[in-house]
N, C-alpha and C positions, 0 to 999 in steps of 0.2 A: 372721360373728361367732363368735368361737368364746365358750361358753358352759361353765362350770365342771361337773364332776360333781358332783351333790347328793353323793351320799357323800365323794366325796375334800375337798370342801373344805368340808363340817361335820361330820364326823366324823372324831376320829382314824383313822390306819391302825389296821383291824381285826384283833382276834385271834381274835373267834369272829363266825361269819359264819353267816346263814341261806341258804340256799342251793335256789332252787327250777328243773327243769329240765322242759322241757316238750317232745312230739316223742313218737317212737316208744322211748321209753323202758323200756316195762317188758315183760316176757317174753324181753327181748338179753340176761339177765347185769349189766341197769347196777349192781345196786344192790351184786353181789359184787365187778364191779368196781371200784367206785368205795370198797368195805372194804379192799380187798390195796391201792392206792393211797393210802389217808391212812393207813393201818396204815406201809405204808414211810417215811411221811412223819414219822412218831411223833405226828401226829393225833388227838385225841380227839372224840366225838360219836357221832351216829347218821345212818341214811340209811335212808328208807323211801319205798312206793309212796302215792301219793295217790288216791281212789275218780275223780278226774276224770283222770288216765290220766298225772299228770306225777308225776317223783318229786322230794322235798323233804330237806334233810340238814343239817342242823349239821356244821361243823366250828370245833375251835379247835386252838389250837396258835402256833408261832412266824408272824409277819405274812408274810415271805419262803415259809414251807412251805402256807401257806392259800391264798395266791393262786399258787401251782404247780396246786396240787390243784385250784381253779376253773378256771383255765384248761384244764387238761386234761378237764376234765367239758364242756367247749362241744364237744368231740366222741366222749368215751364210747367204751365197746368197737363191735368192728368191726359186730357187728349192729343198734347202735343208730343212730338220724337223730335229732339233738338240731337242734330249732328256732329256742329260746332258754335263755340263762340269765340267771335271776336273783337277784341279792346284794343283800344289806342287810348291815348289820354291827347287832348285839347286843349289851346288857349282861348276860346273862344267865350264869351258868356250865352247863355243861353237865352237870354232878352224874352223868356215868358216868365208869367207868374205859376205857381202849381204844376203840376204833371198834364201835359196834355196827348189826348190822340188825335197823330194829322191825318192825311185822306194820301193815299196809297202815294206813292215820289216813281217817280222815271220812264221810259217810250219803250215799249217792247221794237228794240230794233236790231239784229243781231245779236240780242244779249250784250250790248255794249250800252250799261248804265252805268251816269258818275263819273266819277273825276277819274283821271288816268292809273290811283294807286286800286280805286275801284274794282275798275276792270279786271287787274290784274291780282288783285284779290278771287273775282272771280272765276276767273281761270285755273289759276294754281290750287283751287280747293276743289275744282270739279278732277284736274286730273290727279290730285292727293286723294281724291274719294274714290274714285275709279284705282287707283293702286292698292290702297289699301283692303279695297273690298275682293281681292288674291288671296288677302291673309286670313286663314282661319280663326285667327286669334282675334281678330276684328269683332267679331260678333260676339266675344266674352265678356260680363259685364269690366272686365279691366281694361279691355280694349274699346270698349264704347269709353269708358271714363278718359281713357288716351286721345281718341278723337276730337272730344266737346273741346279737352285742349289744345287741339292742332296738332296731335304727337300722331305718328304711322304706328298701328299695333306691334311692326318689328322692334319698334323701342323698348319692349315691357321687358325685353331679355336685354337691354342695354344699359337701363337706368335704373340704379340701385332708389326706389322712392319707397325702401324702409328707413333711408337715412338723409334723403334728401325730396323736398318738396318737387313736384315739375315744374314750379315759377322757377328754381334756380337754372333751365335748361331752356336752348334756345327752340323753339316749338320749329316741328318739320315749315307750315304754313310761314311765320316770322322765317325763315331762313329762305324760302320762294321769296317772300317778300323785299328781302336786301336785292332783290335784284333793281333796283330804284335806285340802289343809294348809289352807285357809279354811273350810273347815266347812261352816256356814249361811250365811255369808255369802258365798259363792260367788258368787253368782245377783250381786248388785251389782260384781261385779267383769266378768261376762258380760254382762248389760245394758247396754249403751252407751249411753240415756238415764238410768237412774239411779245411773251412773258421772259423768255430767257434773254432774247437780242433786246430786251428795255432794261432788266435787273440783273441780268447772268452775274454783272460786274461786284454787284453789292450782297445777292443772297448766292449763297453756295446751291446748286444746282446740277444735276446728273448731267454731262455734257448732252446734248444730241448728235448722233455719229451717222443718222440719217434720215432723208426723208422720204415718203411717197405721195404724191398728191396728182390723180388720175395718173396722166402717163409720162408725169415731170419725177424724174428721181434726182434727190440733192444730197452728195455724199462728200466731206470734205478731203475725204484722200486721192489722191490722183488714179491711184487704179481702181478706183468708183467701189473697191471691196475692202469693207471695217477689218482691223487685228481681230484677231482670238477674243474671246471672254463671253461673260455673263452679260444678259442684255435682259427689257422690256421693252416689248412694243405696243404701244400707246395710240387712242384716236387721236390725233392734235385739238379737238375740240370737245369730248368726252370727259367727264368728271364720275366721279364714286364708284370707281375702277373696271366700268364697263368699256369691253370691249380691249382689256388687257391681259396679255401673255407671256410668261417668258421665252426666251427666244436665247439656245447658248450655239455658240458657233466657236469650231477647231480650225477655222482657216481653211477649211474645203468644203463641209457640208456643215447645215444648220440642223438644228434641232430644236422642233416647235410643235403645241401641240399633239404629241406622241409619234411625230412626223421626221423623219430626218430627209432631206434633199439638199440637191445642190445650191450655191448660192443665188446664182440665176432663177431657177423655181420659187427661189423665198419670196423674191423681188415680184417676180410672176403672181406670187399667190398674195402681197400685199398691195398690189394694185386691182389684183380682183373684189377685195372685198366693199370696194366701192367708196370710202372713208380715207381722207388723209390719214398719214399714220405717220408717225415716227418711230426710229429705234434709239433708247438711252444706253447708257450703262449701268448695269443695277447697281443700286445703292449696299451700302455694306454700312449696316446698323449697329450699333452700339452693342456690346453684350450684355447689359442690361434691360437693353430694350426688346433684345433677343429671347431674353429668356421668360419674358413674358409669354410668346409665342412665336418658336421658330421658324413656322411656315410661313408666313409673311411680314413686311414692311409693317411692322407698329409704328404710328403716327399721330402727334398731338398736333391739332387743326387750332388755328386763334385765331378768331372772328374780331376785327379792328370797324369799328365804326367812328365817324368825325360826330362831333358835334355842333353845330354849324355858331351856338350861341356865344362858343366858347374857344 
């Protein structure tokens, strides 16, 4: 599925661009480098070090000379090793004249510098770096070229980018980063039981036929034991299928796991695992969709963003 950039397609093309790089950045020359580059560019803004070790810059200028000048920053003078970068585009004007360098921005205090999408920028690319640094294919130059863009090296086997650019995709980082756009109400979009008691009525949804949560069990049949069938059981707060199983039951024993027991045992062994859980009913997918791959649930995911302007 190929999946739109947040920025390319809700925001106009940008003329002033915030721009944050992260890596062996500072003490290479980046920040003078990167002044004699939008200086040639006829450029305007700033570029300085940040107290957690990455450096941060404005530029504006013509849309064609700003993204020369980012793209050239994903790899910096010869002494630098850039990680990532990252762009957002700005309403703001940059209220200098020329390209300037400031004197280093924010308090060494728990690592919490900057405004709140900061922070959490900084978070989600320390433990994106730490995941990705599992993957062998990270250290390939194709997999460094994936990082600079915010992509996990798993991606290189996902995204066809002999026919498509990786701007047309939304970056692992950009997709950490929506967690901002719901706010407060996040948690009901993560909760997959109180995702079904708010929409069950309007999106078609695999029932839930049970729950476990510590030593509370919530089952809606009277004899507290589900009919026959096909099932998964699910963390209730768990995404990107960790921590799921099937689970098929004959009306006396289950079978899970390569495990077969009684019903009682099942009950027994999903409240051991320490994690609410629920049991659905599995889905029964399309046979087309099926025959893409019949060992699992094939799923197209759509990422809906508001536009707050519009």
């Amino acid at each position: 599925m190929i999946a739109a950039s947040f920025f390319e397609s809700f925001q106009p093309q940008p003329e002033i661009v915030k721009v944050r790089v992260s890596g062996k950045v500072q003490g290479v020359g980046y920040r003078r480098w990167l002044h004699k580059k939008a200086t040639a560019k006829g450029l305007t803004g700033w570029v300085r070090n940040v107290v957690d070790g990455s450096v941060e810059a404005i530029l504006a200028g013509p849309a064609e000379a700003v993204e020369e000048v980012v793209n050239s920053m994903k790899t910096g003078p010869s002494r630098a090793s850039v990680d990532f970068v990252r762009v957002r585009p700005i309403r703001a004007t940059t209220n200098v004249s020329g390209f300037r360098i400031r004197k280093t921005f924010g308090v060494a205090s728990n690592g919490a510098v900057g405004s709140k999408a900061e922070k959490l920028f900084s978070q989600v690319h320390q433990q994106l770096l730490t995941k990705n640094s599992n993957n062998p294919l990270s250290i390939t130059p194709e997999g460094e070229r994936y990082w600079r863009d915010g992509f996990l090296a798993d991606k290189i086997r996902l995204y066809d980018t002999s026919r498509y650019s990786l701007s047309c995709y939304l970056s692992d980082i950009q997709r950490e980063m929506t967690r901002l756009i719901n706010g407060h109400a996040r948690w009901l979009i993560n909760d997959k039981l109180a995702f079904e008691l708010a929409f069950g009525n309007v999106v078609s949804i695999p029932n839930t036929v049970l729950s476990v949560e510590a030593s509370c069990v919530s089952c809606p049949y009277e004899s507290g034991v589900i009919p026959p069938g096909e099932f998964f059981a699910k963390p209730i707060t768990s995404g990107g299928g960790t921590g799921v199983f099937p689970v098929s039951f004959d009306g006396r024993h289950v079978t899970f796991g390569g495990r077969r027991a009684p019903w009682a045992d099942f009950i027994d062994y999903l409240k051991s695992l320490g994690k609410r859980y629920l049991l659905c009913r599995k889905a029964e997918q399309h046979h087309k969709l099926a025959g893409i791959y019949p060992a699992s649930t094939n799923t197209v995911r759509v990422l809906m963003l508001r536009q707050p302007q519009t």
